[in-house]
C-alpha positions in Angstrom: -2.6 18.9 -11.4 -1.8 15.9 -13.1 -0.1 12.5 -11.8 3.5 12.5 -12.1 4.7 8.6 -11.2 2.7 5.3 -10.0 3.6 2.7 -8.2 2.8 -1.3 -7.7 3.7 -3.1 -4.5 3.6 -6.6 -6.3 4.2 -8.1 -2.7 3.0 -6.0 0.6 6.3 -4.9 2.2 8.8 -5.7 -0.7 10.4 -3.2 -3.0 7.8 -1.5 -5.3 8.3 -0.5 -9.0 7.6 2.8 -11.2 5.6 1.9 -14.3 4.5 4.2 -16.8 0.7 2.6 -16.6 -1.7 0.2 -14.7 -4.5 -1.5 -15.4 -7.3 -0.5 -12.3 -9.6 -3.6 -11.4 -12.2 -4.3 -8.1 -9.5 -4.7 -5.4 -7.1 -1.7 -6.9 -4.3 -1.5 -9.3 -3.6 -5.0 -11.3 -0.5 -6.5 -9.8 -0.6 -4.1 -6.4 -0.3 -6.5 -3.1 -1.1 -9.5 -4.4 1.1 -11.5 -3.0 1.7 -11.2 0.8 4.3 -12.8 3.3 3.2 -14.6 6.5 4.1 -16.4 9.4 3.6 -19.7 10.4 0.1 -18.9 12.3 -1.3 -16.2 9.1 -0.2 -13.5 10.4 1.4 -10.8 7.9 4.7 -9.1 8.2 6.1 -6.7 7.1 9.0 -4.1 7.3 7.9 -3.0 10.6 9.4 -6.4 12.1 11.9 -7.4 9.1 13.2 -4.4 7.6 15.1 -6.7 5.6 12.3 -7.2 3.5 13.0 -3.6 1.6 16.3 -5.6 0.1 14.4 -7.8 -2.3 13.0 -6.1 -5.5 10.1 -7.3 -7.4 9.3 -7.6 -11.0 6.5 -8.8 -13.3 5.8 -10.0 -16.4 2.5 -10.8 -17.6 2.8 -14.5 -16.3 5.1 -14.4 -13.4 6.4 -12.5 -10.5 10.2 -12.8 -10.1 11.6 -12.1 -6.5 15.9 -11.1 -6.5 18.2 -10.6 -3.6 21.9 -9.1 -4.0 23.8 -12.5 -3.3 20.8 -14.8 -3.5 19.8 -15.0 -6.8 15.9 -14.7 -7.6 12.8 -17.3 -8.3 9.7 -16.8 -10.1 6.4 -17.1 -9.2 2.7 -18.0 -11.0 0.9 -14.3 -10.7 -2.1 -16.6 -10.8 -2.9 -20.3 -9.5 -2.6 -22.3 -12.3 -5.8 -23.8 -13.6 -4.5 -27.3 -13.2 -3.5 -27.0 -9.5 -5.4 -27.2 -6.9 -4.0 -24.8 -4.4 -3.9 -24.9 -0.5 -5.6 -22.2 1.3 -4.2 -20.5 3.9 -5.8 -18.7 6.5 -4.4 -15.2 6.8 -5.1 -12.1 9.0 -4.1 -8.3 8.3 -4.7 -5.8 10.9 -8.5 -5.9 11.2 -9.1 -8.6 9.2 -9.0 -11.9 10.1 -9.2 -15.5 8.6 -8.7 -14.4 5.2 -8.6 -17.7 2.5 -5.6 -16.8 0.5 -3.9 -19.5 -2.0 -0.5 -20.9 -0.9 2.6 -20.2 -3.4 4.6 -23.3 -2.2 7.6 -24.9 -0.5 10.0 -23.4 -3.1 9.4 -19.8 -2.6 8.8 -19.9 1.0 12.0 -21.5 1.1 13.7 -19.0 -0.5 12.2 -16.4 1.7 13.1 -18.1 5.0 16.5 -17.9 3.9 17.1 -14.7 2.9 14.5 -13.0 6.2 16.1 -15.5 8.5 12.9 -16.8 10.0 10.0 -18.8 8.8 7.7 -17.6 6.3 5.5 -18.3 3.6 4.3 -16.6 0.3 0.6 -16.4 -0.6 -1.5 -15.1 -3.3 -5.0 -13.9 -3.9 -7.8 -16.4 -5.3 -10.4 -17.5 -6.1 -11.9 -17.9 -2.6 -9.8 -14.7 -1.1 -12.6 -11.9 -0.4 -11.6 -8.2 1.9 -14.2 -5.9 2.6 -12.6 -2.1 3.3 -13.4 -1.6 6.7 -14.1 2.7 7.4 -13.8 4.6 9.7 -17.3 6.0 10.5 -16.0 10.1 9.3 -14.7 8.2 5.3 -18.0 5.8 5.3 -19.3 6.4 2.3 -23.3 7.5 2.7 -24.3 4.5 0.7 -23.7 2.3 3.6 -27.2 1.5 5.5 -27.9 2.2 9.1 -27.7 -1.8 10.1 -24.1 -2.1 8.4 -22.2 -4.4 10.7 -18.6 -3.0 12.1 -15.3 -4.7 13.0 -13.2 -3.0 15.8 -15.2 -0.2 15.3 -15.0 -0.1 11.3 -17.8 -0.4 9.6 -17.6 -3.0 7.0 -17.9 -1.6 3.4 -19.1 -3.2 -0.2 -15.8 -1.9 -1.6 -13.5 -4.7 -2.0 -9.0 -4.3 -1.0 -6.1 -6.6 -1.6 -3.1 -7.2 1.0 -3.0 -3.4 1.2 -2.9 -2.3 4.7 -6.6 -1.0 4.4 -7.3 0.8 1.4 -6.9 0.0 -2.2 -5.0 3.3 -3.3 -2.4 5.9 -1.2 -2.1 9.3 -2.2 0.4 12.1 -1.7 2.5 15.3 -3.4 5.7 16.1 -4.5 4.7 19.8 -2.8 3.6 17.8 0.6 7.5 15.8 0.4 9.2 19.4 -0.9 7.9 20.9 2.1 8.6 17.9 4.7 12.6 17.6 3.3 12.3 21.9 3.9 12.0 21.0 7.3 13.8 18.4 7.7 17.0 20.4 5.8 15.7 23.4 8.5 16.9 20.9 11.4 19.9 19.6 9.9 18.6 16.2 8.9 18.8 14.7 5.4 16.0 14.5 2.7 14.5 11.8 2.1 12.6 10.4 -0.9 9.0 9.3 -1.8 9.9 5.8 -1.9 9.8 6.1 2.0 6.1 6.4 1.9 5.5 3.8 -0.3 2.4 5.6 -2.2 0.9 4.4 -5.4 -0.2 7.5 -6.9 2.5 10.4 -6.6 0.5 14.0 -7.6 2.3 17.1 -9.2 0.7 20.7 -9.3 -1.2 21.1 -5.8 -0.3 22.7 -2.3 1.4 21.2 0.2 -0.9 18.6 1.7 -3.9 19.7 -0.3 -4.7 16.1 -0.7 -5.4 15.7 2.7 -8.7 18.4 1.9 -10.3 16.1 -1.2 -13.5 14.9 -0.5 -13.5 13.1 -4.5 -11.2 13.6 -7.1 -10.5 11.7 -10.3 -7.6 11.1 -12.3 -7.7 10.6 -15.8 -11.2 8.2 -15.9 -11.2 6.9 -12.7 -13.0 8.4 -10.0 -12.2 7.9 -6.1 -13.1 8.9 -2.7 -11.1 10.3 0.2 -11.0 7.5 3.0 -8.6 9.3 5.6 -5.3 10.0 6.1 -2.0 7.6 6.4 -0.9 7.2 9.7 3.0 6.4 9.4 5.3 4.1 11.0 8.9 2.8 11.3 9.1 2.0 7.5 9.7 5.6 6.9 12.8 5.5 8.9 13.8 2.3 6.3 16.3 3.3 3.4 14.0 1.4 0.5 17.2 -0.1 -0.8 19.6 -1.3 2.1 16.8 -1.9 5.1 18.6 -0.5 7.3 17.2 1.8 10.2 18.1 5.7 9.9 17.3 6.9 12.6 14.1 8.9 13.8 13.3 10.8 10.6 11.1 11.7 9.2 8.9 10.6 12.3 10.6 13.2 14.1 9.9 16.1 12.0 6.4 15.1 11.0 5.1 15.3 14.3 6.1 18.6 14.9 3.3 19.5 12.5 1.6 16.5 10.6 -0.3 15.1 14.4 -3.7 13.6 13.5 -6.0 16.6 15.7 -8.6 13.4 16.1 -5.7 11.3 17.5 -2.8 13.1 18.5 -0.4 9.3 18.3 -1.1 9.4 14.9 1.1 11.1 12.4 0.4 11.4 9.4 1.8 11.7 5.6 -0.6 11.0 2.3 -4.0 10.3 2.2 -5.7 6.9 1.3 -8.0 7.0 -1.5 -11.0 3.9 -2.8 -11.9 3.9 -6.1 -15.8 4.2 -7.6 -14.4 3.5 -10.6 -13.8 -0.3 -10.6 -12.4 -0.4 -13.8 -10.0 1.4 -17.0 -6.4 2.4 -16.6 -4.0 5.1 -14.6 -1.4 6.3 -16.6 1.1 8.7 -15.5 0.5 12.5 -17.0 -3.0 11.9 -16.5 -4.6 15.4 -15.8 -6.2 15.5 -11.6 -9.5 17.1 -11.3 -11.3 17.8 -8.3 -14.6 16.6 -8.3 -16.3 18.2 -4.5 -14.9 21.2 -3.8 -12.3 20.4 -0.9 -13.2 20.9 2.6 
């Protein structure tokens, strides 16, 4: 097995980009959901509201992160607060957790956002002061965690740190696990679709169809990880990555003829999301995949 393409989501929800390498830190890949969209109370959005966001790509250069719309031009972005600002903190909340203190981008690019979404929004990035525990599900805890560990909605609240990611710092899944969905999916006259509708960082070659969903621990190239469940998916598979526009009920449809979670049958799912022990080196694509516990 070995990894065959890698992915950054510079901001949560926006178009991602293929790289040949990334740098792997605390909170996940360098550069990964840094930078996340909210609303005028915190609250994150996403495609699964504003589909529209899938039309602006991303970019990055060691400095800046450059947002670009067809017919809208682009603006660039600090990747970091500069050191001679003193930023305002916004509170934030994602999912489970709440009141977040993430640093504020400024009137220029929320600007450019609200026009191009329609609506009122405003681009923050993680600081100094921005700290997100991973919050498990008791079967992916890891048995480090002590017997007192306090719990969030019924998550227990890990040491391992995540960024604006949904919940985990890495998603997993297999060019066999897509070959064999868009089988189907050809089987009942529907149309293929590609990976980018899963929106994984770490794309494996090599392994059975959904094997990843059986890892306990793997690592690839130097970095070691652990399993932490499987990806529940949503409307943003239905989203073509390029226009954001709706297509109808696949691959939804299809995958829950045969991808339902058995421990919650509303749950369907595709990939599997992955925390790394390694808190530092690089992913680079070709790396070799080893198995590190034997799968289950």
């Amino acid at each position: 097995m070995h990894l065959s393409a890698l992915y950054l989501y510079p901001v949560k929800s926006l178009r991602g980009i293929a790289v040949d390498s990334a740098e792997v830190d605390a909170l996940g890949l360098v550069g990964d959901r840094r930078f996340l969209i909210v609303d005028a109370h915190g609250q994150f959005l996403t495609q699964r509201t504003l589909p529209r966001m899938a039309q602006i790509a991303t970019a990055l250069t060691v400095d800046t992160l450059t947002l670009s719309a067809d017919g809208h031009g682009s603006i660039s972005i600090p990747r970091e607060t500069p050191p001679d600002n003193t930023p305002a903190h916004i509170t934030v909340s994602i999912w489970r957790s709440k009141n977040l203190l993430a640093d504020d981008c400024g009137p220029e690019p929320a600007a450019w956002l609200s026009s191009f979404l329609q609506t009122p929004v405003r681009l923050v990035r993680i600081g100094q002061h921005f700290r997100r525990p991973v919050l498990y599900k008791s079967a992916f805890a890891p048995p480090s965690l002590p017997a007192n560990t306090p719990r969030v909605e019924n998550r227990l609240v890990g040491d391992d740190l995540v960024t604006f990611a949904d919940g985990y710092p890495f998603l997993v899944a297999s060019e066999s696990s897509l070959d064999q969905l868009n089988d189907r999916l050809i089987s009942r006259g529907a149309d293929p679709v590609p990976m980018d509708r899963f929106r994984p960082n770490l794309v494996l070659s090599g392994c059975e169809p959904f094997a990843e969903d059986t890892w306990p621990r793997l690592q690839i190239g130097d970095i070691a990880f652990r399993a932490a469940g499987p990806c529940s998916r949503c409307a943003i598979t239905t989203t073509d990555q390029l226009t954001g526009e709706r297509e109808g009920p696949e691959p939804l449809r299809t995958l829950a003829t045969f991808r339902r979670d058995p421990a919650d049958p509303t749950d369907v799912n595709f990939g599997q999301n992955l925390v790394h022990e390694t808190k530092s080196g690089t992913l680079r694509v070709g790396a070799a995949v080893h198995l590190i516990d034997a799968p289950k």
